[in-house]
Chimera marker file (.cmm) of the C-alpha trace (Angstrom):
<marker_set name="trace">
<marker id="1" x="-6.545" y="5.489" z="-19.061" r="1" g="1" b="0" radius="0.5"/>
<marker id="2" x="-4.176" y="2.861" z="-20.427" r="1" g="1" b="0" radius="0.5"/>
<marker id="3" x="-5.694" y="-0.381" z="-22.519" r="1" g="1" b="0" radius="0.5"/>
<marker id="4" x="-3.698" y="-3.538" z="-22.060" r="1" g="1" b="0" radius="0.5"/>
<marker id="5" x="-3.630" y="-7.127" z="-21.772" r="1" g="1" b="0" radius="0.5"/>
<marker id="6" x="-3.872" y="-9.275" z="-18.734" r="1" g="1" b="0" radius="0.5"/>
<marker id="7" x="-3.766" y="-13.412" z="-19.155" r="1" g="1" b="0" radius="0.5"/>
<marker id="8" x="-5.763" y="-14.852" z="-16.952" r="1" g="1" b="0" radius="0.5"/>
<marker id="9" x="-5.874" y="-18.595" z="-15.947" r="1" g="1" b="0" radius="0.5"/>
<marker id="10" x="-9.280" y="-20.152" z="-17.697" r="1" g="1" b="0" radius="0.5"/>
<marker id="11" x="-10.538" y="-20.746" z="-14.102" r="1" g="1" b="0" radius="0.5"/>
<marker id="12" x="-10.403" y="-17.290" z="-12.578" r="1" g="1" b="0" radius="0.5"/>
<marker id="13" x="-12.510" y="-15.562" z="-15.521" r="1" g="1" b="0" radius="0.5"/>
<marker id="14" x="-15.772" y="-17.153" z="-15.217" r="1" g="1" b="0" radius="0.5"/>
<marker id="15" x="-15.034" y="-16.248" z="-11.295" r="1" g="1" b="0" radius="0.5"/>
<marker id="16" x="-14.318" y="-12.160" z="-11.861" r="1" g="1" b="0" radius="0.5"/>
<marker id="17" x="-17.438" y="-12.540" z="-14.190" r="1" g="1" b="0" radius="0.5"/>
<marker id="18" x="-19.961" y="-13.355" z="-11.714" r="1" g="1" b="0" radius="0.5"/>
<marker id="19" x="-18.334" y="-11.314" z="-9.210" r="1" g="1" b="0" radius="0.5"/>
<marker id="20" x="-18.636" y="-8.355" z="-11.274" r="1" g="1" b="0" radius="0.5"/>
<marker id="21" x="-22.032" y="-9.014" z="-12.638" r="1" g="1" b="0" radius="0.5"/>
<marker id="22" x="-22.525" y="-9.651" z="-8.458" r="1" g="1" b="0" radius="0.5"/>
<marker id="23" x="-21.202" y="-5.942" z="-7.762" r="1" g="1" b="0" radius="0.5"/>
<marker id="24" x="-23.097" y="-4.861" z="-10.605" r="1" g="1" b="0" radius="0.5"/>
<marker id="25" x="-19.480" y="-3.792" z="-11.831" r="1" g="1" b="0" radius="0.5"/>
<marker id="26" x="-17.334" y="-4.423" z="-14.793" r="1" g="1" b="0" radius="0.5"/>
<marker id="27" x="-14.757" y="-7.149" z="-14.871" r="1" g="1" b="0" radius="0.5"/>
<marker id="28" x="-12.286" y="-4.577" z="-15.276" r="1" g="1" b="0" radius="0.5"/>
<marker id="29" x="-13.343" y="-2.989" z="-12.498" r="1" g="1" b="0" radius="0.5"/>
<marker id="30" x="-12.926" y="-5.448" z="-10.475" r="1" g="1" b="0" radius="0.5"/>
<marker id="31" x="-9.749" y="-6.442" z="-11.867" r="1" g="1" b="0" radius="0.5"/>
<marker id="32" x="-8.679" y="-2.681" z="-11.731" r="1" g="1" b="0" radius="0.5"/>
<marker id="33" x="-9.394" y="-2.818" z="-7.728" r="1" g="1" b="0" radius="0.5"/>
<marker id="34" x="-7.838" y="-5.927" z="-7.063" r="1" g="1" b="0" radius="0.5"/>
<marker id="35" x="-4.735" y="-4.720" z="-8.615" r="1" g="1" b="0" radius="0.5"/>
<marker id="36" x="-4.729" y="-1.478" z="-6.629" r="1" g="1" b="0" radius="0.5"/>
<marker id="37" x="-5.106" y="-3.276" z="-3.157" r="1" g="1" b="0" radius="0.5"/>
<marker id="38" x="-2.637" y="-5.779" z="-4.360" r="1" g="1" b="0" radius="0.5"/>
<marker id="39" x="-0.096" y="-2.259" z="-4.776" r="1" g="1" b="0" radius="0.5"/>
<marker id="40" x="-0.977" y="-1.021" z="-1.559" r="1" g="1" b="0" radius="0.5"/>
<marker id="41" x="-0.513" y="-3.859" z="0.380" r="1" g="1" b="0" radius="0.5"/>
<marker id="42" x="2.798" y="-4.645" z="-1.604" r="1" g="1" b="0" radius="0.5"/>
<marker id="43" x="4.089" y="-0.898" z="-0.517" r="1" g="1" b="0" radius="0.5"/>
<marker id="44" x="3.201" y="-1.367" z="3.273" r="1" g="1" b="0" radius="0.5"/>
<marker id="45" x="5.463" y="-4.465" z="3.322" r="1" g="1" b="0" radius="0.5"/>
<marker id="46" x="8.019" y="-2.558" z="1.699" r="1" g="1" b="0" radius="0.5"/>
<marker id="47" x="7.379" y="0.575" z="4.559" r="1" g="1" b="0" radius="0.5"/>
<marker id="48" x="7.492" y="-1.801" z="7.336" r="1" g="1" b="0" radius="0.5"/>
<marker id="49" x="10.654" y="-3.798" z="6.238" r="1" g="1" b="0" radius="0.5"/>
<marker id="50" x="12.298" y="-0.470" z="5.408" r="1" g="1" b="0" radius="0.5"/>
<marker id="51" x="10.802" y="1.155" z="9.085" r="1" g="1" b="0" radius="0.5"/>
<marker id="52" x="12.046" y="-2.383" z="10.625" r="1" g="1" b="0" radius="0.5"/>
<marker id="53" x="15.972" y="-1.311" z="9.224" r="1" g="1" b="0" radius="0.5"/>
<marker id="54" x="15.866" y="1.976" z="10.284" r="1" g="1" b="0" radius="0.5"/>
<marker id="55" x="14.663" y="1.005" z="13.876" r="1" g="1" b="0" radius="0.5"/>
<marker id="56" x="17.460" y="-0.966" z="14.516" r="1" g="1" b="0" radius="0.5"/>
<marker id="57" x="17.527" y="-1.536" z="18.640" r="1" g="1" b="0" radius="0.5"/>
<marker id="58" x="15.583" y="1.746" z="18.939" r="1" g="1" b="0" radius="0.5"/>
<marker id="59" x="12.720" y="1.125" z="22.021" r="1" g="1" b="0" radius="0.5"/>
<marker id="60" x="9.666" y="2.725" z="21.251" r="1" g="1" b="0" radius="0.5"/>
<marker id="61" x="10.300" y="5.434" z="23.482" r="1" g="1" b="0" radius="0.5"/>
<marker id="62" x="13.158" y="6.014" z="21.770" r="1" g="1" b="0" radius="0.5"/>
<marker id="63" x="11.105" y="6.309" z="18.067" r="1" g="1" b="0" radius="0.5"/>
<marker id="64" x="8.526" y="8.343" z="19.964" r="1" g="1" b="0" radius="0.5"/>
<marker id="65" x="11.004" y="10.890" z="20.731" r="1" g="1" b="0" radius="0.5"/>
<marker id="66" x="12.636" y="10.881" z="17.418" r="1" g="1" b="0" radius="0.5"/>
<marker id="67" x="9.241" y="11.114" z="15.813" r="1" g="1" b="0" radius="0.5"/>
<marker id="68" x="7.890" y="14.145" z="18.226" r="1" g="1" b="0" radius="0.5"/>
<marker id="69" x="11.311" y="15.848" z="17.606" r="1" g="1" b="0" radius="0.5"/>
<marker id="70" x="10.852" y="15.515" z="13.695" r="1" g="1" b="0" radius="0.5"/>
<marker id="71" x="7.372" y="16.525" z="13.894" r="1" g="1" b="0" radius="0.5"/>
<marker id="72" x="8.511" y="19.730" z="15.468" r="1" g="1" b="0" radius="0.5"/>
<marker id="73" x="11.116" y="20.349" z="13.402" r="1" g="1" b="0" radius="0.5"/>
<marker id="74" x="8.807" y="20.750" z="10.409" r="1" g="1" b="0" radius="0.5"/>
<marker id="75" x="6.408" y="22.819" z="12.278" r="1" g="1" b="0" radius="0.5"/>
<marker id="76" x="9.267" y="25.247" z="12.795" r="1" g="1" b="0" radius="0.5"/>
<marker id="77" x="11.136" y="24.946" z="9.757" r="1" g="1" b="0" radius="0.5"/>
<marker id="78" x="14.171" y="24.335" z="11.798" r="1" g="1" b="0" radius="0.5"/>
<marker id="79" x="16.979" y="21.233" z="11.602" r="1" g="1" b="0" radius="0.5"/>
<marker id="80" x="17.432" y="20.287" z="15.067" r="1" g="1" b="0" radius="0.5"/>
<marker id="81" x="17.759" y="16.989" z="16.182" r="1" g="1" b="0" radius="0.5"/>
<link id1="1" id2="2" r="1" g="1" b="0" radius="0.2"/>
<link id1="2" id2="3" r="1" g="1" b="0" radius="0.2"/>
<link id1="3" id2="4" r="1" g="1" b="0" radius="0.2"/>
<link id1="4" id2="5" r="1" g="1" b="0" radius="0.2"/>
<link id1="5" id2="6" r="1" g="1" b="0" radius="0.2"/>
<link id1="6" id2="7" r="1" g="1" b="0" radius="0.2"/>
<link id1="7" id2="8" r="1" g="1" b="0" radius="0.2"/>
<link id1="8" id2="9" r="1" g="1" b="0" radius="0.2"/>
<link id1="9" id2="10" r="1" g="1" b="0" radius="0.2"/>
<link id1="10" id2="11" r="1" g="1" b="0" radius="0.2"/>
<link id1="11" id2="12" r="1" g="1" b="0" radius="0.2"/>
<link id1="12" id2="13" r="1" g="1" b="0" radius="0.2"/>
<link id1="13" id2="14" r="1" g="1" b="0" radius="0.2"/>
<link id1="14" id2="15" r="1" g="1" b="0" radius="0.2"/>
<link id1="15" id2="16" r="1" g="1" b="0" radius="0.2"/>
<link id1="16" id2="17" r="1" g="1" b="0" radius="0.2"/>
<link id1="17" id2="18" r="1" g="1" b="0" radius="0.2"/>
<link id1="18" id2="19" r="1" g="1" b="0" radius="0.2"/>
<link id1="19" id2="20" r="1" g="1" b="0" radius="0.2"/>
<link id1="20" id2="21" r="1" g="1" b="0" radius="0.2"/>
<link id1="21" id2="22" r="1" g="1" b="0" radius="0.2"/>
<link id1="22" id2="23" r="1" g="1" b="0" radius="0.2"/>
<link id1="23" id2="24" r="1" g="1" b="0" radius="0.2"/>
<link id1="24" id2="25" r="1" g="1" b="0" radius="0.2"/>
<link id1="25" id2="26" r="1" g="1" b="0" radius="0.2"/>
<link id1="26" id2="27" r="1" g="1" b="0" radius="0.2"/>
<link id1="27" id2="28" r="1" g="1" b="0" radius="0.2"/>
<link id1="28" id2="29" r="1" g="1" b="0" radius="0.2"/>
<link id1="29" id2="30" r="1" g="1" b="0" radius="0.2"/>
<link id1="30" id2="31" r="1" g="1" b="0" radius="0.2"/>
<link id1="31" id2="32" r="1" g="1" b="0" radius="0.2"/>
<link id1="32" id2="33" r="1" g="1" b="0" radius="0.2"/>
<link id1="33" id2="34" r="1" g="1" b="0" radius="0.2"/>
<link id1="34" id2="35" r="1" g="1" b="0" radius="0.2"/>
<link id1="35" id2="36" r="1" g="1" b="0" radius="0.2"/>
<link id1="36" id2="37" r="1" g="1" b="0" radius="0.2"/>
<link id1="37" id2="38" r="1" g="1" b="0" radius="0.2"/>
<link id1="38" id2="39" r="1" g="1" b="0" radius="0.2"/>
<link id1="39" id2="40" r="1" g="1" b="0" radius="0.2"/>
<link id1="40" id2="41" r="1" g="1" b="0" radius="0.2"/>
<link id1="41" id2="42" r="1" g="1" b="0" radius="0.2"/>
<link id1="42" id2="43" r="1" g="1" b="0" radius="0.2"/>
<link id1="43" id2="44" r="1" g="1" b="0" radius="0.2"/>
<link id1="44" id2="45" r="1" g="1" b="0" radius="0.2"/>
<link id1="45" id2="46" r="1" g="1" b="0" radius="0.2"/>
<link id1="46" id2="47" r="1" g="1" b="0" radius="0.2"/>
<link id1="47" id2="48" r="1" g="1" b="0" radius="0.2"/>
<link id1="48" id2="49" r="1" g="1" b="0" radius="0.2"/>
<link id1="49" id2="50" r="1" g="1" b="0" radius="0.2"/>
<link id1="50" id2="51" r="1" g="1" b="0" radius="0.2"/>
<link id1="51" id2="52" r="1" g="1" b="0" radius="0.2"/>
<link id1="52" id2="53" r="1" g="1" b="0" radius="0.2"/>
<link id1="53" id2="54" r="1" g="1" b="0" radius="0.2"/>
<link id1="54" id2="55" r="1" g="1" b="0" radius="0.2"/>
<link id1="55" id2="56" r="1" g="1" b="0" radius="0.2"/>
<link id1="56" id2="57" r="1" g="1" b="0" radius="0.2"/>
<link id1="57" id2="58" r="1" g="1" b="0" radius="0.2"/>
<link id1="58" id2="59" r="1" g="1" b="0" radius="0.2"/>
<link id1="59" id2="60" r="1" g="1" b="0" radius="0.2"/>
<link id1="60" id2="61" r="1" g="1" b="0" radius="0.2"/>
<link id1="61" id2="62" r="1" g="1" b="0" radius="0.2"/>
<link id1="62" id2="63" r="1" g="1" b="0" radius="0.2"/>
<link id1="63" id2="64" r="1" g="1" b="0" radius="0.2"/>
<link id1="64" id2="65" r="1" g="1" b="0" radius="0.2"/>
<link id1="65" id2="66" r="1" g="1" b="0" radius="0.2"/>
<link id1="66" id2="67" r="1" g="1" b="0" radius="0.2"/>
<link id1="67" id2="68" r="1" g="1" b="0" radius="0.2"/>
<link id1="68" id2="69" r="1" g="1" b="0" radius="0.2"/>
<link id1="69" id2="70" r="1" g="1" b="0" radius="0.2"/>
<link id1="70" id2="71" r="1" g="1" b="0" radius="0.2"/>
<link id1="71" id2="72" r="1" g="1" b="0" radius="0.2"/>
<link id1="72" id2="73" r="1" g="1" b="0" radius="0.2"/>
<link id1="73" id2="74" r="1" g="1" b="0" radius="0.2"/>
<link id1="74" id2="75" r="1" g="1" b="0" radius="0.2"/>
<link id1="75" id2="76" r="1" g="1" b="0" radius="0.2"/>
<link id1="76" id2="77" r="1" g="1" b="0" radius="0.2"/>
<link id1="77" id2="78" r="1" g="1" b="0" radius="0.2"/>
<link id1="78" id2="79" r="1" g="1" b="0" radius="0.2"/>
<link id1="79" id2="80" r="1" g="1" b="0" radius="0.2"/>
<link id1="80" id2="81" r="1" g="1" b="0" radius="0.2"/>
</marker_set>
């Protein structure tokens, strides 16, 4: 596991504190989660802005078919659509 250094504002400490003493976690812990859900939820924006581009005009019957003809094309090992 990596050691660094996060600043935090004075006000937030005494908060992750009691949370974590709340949770009967560490502050790090908490941090440590917070940090992960922040990631996550940064890389599903990113998935849905990239998934908006490649949509384009597409209906939704149109990615359904694209996504069922991909789908078998990896079941089959084959390049077909």
């Amino acid at each position: 596991m990596a050691i660094g250094n996060i600043k935090l504002p004075d006000e937030l400490l005494p908060r992750l504190e009691e949370l974590a003493r709340a949770e009967n976690k560490t502050a790090d812990e908490i941090a440590t989660e917070a940090v992960q859900q922040h990631l996550i939820r940064r890389f599903w924006q990113q998935t849905q802005r990239e998934a908006v581009k490649r949509r384009g005009s597409m209906t939704d019957e149109q990615v359904d078919e694209v996504v069922n003809c991909a789908i078998q094309e990896v079941r089959k090992g084959t390049r077909s659509c």
